[in-house]
Biopython code that builds the backbone (N, CA, C, O; Angstrom):
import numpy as np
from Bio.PDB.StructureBuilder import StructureBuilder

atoms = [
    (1, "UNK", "N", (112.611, 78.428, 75.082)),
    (1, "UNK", "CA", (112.589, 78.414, 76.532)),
    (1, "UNK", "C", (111.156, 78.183, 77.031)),
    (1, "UNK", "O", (110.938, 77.472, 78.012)),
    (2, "UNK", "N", (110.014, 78.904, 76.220)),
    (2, "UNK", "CA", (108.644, 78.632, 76.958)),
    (2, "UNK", "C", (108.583, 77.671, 76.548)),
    (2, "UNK", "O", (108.220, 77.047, 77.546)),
    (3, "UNK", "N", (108.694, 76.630, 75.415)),
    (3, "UNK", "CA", (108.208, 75.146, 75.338)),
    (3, "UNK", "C", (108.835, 74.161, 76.433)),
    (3, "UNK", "O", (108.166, 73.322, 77.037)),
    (4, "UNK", "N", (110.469, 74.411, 76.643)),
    (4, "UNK", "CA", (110.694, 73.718, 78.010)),
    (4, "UNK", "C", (109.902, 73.857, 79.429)),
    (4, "UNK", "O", (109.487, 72.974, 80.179)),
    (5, "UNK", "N", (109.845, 75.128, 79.522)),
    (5, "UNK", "CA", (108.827, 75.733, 80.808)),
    (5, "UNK", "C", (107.247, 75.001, 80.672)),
    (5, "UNK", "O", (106.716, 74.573, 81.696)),
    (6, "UNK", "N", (106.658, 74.910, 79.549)),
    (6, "UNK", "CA", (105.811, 74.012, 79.414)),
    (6, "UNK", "C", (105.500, 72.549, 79.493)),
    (6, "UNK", "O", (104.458, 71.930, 79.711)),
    (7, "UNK", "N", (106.879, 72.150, 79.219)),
    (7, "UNK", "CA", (107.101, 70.633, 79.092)),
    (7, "UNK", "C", (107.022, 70.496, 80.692)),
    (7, "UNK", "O", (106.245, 69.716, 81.243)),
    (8, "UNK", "N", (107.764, 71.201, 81.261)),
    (8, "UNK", "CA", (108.006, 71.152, 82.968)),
    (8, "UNK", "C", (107.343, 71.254, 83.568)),
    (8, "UNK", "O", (107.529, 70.932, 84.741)),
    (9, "UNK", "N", (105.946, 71.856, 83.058)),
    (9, "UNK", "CA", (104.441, 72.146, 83.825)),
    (9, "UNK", "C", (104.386, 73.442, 84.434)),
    (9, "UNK", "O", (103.488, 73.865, 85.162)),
    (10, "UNK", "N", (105.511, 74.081, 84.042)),
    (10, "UNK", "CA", (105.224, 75.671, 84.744)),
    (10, "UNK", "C", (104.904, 76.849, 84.537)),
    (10, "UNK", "O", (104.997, 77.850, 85.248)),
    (11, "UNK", "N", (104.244, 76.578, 82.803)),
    (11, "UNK", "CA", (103.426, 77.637, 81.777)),
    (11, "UNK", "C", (102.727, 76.431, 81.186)),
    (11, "UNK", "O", (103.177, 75.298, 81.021)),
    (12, "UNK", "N", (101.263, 77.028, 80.840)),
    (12, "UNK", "CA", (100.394, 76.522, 79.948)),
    (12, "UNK", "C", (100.135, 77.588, 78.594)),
    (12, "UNK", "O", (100.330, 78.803, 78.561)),
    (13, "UNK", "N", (99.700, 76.814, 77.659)),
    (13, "UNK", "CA", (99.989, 77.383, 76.088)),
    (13, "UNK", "C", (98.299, 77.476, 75.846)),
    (13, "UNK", "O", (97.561, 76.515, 75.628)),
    (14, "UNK", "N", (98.008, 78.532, 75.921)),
    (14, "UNK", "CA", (96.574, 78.723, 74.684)),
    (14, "UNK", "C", (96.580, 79.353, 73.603)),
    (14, "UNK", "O", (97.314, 80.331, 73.462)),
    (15, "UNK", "N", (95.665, 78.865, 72.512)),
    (15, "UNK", "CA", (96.324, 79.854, 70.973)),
    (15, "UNK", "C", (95.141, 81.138, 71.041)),
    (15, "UNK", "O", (94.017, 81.105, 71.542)),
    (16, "UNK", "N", (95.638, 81.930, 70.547)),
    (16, "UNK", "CA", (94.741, 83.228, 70.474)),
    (16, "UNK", "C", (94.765, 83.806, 69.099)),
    (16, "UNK", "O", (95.447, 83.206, 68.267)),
    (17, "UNK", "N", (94.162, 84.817, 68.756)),
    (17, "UNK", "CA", (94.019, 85.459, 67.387)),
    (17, "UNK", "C", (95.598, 85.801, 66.779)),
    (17, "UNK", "O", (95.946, 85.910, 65.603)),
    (18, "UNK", "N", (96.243, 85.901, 67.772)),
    (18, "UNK", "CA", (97.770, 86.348, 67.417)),
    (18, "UNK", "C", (98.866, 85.492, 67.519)),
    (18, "UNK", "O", (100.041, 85.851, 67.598)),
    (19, "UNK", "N", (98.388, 84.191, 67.514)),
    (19, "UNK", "CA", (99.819, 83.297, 68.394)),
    (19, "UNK", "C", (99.538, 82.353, 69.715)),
    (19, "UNK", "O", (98.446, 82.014, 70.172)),
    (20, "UNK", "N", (100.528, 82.113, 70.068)),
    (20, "UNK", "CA", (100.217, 81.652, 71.641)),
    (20, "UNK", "C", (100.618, 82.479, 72.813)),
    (20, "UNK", "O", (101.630, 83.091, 73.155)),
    (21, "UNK", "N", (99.417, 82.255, 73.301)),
    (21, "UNK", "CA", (99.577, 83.051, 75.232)),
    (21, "UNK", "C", (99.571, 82.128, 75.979)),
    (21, "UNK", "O", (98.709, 81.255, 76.068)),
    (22, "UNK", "N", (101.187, 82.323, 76.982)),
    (22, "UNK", "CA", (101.560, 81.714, 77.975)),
    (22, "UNK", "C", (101.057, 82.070, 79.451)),
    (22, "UNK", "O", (100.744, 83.224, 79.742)),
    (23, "UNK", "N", (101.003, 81.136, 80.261)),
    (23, "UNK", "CA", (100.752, 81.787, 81.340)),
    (23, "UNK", "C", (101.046, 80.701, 82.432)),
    (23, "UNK", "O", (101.008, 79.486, 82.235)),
    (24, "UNK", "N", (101.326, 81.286, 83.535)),
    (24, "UNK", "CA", (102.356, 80.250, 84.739)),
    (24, "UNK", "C", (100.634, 79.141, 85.154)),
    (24, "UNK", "O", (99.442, 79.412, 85.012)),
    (25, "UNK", "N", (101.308, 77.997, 85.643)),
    (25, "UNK", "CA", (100.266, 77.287, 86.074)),
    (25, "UNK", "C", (100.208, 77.159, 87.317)),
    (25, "UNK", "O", (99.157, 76.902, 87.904)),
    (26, "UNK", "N", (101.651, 77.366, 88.051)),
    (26, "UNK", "CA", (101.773, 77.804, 89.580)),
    (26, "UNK", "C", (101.384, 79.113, 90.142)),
    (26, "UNK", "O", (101.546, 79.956, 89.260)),
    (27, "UNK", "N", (100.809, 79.803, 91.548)),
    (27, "UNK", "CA", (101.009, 80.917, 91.838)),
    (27, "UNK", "C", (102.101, 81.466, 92.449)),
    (27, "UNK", "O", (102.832, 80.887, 93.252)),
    (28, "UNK", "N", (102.192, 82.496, 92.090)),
    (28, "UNK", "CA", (103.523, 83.097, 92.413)),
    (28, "UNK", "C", (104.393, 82.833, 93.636)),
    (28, "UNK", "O", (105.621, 82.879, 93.569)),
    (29, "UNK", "N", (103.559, 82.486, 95.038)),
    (29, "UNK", "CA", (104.593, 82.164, 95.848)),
    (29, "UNK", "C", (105.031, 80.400, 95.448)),
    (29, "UNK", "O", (106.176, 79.999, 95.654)),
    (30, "UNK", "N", (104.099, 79.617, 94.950)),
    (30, "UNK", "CA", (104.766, 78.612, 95.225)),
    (30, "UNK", "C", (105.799, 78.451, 94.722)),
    (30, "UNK", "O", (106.693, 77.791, 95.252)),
    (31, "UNK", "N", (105.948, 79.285, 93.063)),
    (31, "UNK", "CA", (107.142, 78.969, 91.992)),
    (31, "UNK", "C", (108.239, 80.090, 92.785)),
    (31, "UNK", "O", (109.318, 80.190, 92.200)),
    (32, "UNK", "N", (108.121, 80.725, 93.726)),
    (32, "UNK", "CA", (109.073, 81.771, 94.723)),
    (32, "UNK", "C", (109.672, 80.517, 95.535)),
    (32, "UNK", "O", (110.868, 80.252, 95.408)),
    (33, "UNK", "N", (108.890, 79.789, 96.322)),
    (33, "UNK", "CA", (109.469, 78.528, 97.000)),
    (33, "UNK", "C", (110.262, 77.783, 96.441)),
    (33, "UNK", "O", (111.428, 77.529, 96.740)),
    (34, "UNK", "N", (109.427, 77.292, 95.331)),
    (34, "UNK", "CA", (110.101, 76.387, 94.641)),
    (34, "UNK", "C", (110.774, 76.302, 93.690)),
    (34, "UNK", "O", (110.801, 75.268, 93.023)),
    (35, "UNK", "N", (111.745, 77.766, 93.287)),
    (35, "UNK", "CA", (112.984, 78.439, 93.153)),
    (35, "UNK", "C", (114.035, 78.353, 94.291)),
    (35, "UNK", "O", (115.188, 77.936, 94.188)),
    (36, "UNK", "N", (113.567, 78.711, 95.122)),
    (36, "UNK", "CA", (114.333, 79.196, 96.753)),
    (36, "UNK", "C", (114.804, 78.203, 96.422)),
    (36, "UNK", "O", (115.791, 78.300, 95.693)),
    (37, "UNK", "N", (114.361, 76.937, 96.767)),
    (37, "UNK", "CA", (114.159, 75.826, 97.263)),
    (37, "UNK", "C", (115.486, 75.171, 96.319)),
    (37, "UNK", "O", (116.347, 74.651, 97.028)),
    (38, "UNK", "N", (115.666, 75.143, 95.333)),
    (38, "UNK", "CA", (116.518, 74.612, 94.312)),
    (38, "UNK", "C", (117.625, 75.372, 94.605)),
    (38, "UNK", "O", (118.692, 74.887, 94.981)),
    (39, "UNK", "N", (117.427, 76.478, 94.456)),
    (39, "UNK", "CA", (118.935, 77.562, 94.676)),
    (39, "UNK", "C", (119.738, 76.990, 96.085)),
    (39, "UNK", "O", (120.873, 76.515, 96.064)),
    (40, "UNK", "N", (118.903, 77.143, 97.290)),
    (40, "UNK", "CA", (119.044, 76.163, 98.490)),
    (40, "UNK", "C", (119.725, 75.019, 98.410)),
    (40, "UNK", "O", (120.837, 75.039, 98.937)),
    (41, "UNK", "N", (119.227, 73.579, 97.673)),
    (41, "UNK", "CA", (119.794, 73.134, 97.419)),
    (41, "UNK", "C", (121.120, 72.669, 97.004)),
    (41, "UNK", "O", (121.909, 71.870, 97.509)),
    (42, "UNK", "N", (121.159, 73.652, 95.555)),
    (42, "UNK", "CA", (122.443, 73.806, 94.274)),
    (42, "UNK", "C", (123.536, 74.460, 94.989)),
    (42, "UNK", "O", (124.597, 73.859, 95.150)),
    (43, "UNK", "N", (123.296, 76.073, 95.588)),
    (43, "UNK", "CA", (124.347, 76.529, 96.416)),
    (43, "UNK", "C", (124.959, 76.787, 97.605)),
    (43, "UNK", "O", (125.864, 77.599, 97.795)),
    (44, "UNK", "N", (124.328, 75.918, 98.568)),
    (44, "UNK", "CA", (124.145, 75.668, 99.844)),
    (44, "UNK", "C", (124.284, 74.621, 100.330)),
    (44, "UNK", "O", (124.597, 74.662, 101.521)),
    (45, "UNK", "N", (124.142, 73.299, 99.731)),
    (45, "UNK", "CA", (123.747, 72.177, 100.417)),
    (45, "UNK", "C", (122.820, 71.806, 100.880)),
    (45, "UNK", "O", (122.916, 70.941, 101.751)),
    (46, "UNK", "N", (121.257, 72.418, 100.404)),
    (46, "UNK", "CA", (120.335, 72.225, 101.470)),
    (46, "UNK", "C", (119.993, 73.297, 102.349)),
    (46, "UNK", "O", (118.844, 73.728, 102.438)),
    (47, "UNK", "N", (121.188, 73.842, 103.155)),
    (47, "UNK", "CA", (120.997, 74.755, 104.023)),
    (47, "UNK", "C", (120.443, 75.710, 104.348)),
    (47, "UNK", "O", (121.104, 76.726, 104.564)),
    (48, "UNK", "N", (118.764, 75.712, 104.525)),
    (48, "UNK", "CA", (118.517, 77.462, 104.681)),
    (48, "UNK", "C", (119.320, 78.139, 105.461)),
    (48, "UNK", "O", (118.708, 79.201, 105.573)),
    (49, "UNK", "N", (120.281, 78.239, 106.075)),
    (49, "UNK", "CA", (120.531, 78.630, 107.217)),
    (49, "UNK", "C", (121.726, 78.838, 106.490)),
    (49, "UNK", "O", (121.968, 80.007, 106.792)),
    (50, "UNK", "N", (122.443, 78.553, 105.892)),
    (50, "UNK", "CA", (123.665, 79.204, 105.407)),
    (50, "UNK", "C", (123.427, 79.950, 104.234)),
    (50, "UNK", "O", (124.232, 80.842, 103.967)),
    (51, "UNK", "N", (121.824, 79.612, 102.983)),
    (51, "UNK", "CA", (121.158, 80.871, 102.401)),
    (51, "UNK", "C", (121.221, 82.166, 103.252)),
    (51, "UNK", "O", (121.953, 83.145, 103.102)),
    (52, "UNK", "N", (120.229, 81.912, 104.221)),
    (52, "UNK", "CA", (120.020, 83.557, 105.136)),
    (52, "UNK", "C", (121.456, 84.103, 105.304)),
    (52, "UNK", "O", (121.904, 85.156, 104.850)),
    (53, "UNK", "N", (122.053, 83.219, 106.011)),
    (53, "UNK", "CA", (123.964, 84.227, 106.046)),
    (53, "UNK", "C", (123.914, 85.040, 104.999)),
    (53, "UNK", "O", (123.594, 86.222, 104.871)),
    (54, "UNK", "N", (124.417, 83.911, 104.003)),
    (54, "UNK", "CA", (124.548, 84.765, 102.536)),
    (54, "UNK", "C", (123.594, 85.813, 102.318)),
    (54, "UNK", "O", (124.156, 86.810, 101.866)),
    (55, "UNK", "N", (122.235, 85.971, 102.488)),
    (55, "UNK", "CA", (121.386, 86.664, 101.808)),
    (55, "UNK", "C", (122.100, 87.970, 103.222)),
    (55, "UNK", "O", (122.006, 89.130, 102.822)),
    (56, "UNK", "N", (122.565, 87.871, 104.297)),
    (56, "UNK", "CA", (122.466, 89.100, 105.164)),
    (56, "UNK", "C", (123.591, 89.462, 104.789)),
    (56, "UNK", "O", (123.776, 90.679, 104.776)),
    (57, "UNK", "N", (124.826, 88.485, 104.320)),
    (57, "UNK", "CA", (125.755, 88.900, 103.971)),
    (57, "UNK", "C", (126.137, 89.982, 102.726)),
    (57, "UNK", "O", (127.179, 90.567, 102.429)),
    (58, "UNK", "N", (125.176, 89.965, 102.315)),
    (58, "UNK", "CA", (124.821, 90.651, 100.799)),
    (58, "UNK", "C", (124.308, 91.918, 101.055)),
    (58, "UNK", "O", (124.578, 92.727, 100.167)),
    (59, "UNK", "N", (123.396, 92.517, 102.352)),
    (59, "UNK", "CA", (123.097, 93.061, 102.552)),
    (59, "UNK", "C", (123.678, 94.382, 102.903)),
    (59, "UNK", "O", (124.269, 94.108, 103.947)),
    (60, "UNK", "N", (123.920, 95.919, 102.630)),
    (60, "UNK", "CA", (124.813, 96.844, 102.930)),
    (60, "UNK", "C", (124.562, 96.855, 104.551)),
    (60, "UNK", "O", (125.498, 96.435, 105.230)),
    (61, "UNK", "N", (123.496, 97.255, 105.164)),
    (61, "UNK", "CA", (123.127, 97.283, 106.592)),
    (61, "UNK", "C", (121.853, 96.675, 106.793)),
    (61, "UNK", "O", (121.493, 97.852, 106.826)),
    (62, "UNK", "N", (121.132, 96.215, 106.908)),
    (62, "UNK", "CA", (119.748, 96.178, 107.308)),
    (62, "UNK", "C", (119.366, 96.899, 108.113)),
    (62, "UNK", "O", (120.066, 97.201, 109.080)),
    (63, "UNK", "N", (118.224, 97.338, 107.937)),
    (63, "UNK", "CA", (117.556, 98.437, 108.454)),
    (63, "UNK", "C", (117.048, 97.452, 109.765)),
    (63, "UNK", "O", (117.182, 96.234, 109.878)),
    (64, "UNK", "N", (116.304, 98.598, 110.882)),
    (64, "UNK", "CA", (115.948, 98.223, 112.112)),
    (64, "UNK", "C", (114.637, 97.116, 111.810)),
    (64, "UNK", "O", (114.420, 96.027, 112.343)),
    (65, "UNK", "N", (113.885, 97.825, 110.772)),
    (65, "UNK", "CA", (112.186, 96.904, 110.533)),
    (65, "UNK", "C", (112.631, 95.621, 109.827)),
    (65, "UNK", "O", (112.082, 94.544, 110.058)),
    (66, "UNK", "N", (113.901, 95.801, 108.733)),
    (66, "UNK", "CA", (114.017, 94.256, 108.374)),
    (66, "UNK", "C", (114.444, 93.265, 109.200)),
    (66, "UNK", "O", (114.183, 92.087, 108.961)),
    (67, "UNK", "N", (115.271, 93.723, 110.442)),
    (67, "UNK", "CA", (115.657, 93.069, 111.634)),
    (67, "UNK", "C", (114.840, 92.600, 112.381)),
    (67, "UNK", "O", (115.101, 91.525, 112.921)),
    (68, "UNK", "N", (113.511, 93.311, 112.660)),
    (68, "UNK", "CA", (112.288, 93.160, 113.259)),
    (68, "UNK", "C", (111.793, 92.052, 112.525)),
    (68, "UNK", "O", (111.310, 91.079, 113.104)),
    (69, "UNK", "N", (111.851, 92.106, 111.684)),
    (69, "UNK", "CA", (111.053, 91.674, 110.531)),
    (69, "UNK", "C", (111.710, 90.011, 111.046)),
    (69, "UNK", "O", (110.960, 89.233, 111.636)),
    (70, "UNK", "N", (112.828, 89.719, 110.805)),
    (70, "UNK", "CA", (113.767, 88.206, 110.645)),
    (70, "UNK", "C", (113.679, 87.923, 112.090)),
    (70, "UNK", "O", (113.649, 86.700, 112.233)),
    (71, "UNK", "N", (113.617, 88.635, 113.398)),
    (71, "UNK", "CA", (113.315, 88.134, 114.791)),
    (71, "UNK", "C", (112.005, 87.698, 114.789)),
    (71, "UNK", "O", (111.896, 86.694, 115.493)),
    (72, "UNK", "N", (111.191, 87.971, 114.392)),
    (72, "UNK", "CA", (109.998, 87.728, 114.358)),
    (72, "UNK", "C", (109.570, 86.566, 113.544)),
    (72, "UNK", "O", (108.731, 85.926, 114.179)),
    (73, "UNK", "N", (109.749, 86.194, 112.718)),
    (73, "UNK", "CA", (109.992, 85.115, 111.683)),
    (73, "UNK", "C", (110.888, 84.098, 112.297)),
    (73, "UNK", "O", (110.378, 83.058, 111.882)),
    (74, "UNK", "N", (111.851, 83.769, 112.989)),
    (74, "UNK", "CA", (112.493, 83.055, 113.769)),
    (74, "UNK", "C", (112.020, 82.666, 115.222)),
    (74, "UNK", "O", (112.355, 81.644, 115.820)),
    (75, "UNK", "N", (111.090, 83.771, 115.740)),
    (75, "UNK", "CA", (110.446, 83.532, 116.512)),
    (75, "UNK", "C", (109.070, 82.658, 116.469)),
    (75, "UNK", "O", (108.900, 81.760, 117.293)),
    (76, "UNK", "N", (108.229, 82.917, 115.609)),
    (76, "UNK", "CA", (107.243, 82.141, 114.772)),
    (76, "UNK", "C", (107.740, 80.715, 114.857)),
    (76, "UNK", "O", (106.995, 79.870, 115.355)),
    (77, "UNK", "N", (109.046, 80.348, 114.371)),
    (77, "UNK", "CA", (109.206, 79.279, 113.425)),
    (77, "UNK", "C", (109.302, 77.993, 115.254)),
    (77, "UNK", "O", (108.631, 76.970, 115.393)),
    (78, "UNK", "N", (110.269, 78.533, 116.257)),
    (78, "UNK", "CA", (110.406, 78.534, 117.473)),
    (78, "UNK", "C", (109.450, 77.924, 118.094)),
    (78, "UNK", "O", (109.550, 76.788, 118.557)),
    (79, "UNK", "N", (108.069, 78.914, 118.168)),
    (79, "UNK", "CA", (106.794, 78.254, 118.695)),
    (79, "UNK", "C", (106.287, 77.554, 117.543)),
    (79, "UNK", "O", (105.156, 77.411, 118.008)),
    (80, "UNK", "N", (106.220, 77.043, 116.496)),
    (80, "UNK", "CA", (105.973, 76.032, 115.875)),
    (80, "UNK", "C", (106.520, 74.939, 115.809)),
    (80, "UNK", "O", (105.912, 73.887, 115.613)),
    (81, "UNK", "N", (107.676, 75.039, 115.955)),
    (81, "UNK", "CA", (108.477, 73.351, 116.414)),
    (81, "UNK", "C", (108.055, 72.776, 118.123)),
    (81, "UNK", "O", (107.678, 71.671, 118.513)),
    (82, "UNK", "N", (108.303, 74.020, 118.840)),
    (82, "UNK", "CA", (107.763, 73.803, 120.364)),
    (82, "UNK", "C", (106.100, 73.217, 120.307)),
    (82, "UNK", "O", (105.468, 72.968, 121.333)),
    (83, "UNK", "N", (105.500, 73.041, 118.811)),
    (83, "UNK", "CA", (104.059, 73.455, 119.362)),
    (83, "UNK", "C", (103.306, 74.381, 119.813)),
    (83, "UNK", "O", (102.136, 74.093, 120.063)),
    (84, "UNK", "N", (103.627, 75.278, 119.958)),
    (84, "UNK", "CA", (103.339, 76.299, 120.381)),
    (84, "UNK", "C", (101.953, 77.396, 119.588)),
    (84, "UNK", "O", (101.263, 78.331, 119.995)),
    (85, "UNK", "N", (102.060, 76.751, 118.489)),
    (85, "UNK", "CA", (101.630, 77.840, 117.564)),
    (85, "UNK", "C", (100.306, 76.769, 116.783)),
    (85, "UNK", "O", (99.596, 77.221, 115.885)),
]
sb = StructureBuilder()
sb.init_structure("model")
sb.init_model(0)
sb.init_chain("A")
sb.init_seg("    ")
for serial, (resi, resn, name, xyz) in enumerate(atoms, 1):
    if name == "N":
        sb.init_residue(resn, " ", resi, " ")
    sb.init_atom(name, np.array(xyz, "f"), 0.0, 1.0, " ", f" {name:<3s}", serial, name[0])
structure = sb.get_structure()
């Protein structure tokens, strides 16, 4: 599995006293994106917007701050298409 992950560019291989040490060549959010991003794709159609359903749908309740949290983030996104931001 790490030689595919390598072939793919998303671990690099150095040899050490013990073997080889792997290590990601992306930082963590981008390979977070660009996971999302595929899953998005594969089980959605593309759709962030039918991801988020699902992901709230999954959810037992959301709490008041994660609610805060997704108005606010939708709001952001709002004044950035308007220009706004």
């Amino acid at each position: 599995m790490l030689k595919r992950l390598e072939d793919k560019g998303f671990v690099r291989r150095e040899e050490s006293e013990r073997g080889f040490v792997f290590s990601p060549t992306l930082p963590d959010s981008q390979a977070r994106r660009t996971a999302l991003g595929q899953v998005v794709r594969t089980f959605f159609n593309g759709s962030p917007v039918s991801a988020a359903s699902a992901l709230l749908g999954m959810a037992q309740q959301p709490d008041a701050k994660e609610l805060d949290e997704l108005e606010q983030m939708i709001a952001r996104a709002r004044r950035a298409q308007s220009g706004g931001e």
